[in-house]
N, C-alpha and C positions, 0 to 999 in steps of 0.2 A: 568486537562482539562475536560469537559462536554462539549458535542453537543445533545442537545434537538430536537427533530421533533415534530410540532406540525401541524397533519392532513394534513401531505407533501401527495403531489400527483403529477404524471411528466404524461403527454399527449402528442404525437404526432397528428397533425389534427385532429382527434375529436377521436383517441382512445386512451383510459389510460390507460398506461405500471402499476400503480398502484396509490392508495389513501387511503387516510385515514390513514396513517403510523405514530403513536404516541410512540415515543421511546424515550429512552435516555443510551445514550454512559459516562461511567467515564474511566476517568485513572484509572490504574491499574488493568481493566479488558480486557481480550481478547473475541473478540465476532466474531461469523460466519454470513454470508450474504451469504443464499442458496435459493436454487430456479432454476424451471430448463432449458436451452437454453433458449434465446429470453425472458427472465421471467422479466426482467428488473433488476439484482443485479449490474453488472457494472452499468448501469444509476443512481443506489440509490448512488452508492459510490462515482459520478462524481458530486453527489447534494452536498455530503461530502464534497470534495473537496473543493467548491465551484466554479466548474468548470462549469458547469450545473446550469439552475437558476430552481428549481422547478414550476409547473403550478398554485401550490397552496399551502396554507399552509405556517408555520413560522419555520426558521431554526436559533437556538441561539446557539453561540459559550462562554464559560464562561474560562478563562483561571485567577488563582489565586483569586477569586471574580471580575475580570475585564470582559466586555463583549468584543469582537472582533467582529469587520464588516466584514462580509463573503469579503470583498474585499481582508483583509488583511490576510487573514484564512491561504495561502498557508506559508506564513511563520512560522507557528508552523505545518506543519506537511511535509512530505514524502508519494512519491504515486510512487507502481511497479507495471504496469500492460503489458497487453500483446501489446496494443493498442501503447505505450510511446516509442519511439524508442532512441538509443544510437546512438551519432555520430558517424559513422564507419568509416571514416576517423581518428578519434582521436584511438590511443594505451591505456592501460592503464594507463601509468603515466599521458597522456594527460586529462583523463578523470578524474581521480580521482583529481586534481590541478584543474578544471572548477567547479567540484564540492563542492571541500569543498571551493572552493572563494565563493562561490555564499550560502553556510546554513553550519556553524560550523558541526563537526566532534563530535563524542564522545570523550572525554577525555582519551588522548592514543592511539587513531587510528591515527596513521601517515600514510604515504604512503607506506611504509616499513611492517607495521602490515596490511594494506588492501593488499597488495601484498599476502601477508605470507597466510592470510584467503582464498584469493581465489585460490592461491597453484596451478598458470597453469604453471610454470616453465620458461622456454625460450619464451613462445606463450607469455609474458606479452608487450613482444616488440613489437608485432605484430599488426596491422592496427585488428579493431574491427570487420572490414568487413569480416578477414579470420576463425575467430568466429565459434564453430558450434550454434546452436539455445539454445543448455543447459549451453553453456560457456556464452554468451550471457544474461541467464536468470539469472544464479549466477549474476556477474555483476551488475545486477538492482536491483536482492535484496541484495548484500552488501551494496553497496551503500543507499538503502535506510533503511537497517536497521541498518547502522554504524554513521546514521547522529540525530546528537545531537538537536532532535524536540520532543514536546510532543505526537503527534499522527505521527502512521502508518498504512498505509492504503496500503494492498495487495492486487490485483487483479488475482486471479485462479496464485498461487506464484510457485505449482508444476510443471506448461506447461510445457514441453520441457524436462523434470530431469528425468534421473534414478531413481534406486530405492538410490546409492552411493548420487546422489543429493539432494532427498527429506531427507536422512539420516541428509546431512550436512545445508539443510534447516531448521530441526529440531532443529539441535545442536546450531547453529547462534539464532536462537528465543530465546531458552532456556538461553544463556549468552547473549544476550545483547537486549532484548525486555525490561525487568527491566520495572520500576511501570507503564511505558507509555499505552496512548491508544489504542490498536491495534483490527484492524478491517478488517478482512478478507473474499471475495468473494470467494464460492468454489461450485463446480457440487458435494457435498458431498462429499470428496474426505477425509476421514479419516486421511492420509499421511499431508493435507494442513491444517486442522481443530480440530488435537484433542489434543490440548490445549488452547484453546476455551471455557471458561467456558458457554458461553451464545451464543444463537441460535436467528435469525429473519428471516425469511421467505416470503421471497416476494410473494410467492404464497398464501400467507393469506392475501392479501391486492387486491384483483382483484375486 
């Protein structure tokens, strides 16, 4: 997979969060999106998405030599950000059955091995709602780094975590990020970012 930016720029009424931003993203590499408060890196990563339509400039999706329509873009990839909320009504078994119906699993991840990873014991019965904010945050990155898509896309993935959490946020990248695209927003946060071969800076595009 490759996503190409070519001279992307994102404006609110007449002021630009940034432009001129000429990049390009492959599999198999992991890259940072730093930059700092209000700087605009969650808005770059929502352009990613294709959540967000840029103000300007050409965003090309290449998957296998085929090209994808940003329409269709959400189906190859996963997005945890702080912004995205989990039903809290649903338990975890609830959640994890909504998810993998709706975007395949990795190979091997049953519901039984998504249990086992996130390792909350008796609390897995429990309504999402009774959650603290770092049990919560696990959750969204399992899920979205257990789900069988070519791109991943993290938004500030450490929020909420200990130092026990960022440990097991680390460990989870290491075993199952494998050749895919991964692309992570961070306040420089060393714990979130360093395994990151490649760095973009939204503060170089003002």
């Amino acid at each position: 997979m490759e996503i190409c930016l070519k001279d992307i720029g994102k404006k609110y009424n007449q002021d630009w969060i940034f432009r001129g931003v000429d990049y390009q993203f492959k599999s198999g590499e992991a890259y940072s999106i730093l930059g700092s408060n209000g700087s605009g890196k969650s808005t770059l990563l929502q352009i990613l998405s294709g959540k967000v339509i840029p103000s300007k400039g050409v965003l090309e999706y290449n998957h296998d030599g085929k090209n994808i329509e940003v329409e269709n873009i959400f189906k190859y990839l996963t997005l945890s950000t702080p912004y995205l909320e989990l039903i809290e009504e649903y338990n975890l078994h609830e959640m994890f059955s909504l998810h993998s119906n709706l975007k395949p699993m990795i190979p091997g991840i049953s519901e039984k091995e998504f249990l086992e990873i996130l390792n909350f014991g008796r609390a897995s019965g429990k309504a999402i709602r009774y959650f603290s904010s770092g049990m919560k945050q696990r959750v969204k990155l399992a899920l979205a780094l257990l789900t069988d898509v070519p791109i991943l896309l993290l938004d500030e993935p450490c929020s909420n975590l200990d130092k026990q959490g960022m440990d097991w946020y680390n460990s989870l990248v290491t075993q199952y990020a494998g050749s895919r695209l991964v692309i992570v927003c961070s306040n420089h946060q060393s714990e979130e970012i360093g395994f990151c071969r490649h760095q973009l800076n939204v503060n170089d595009y003002k």
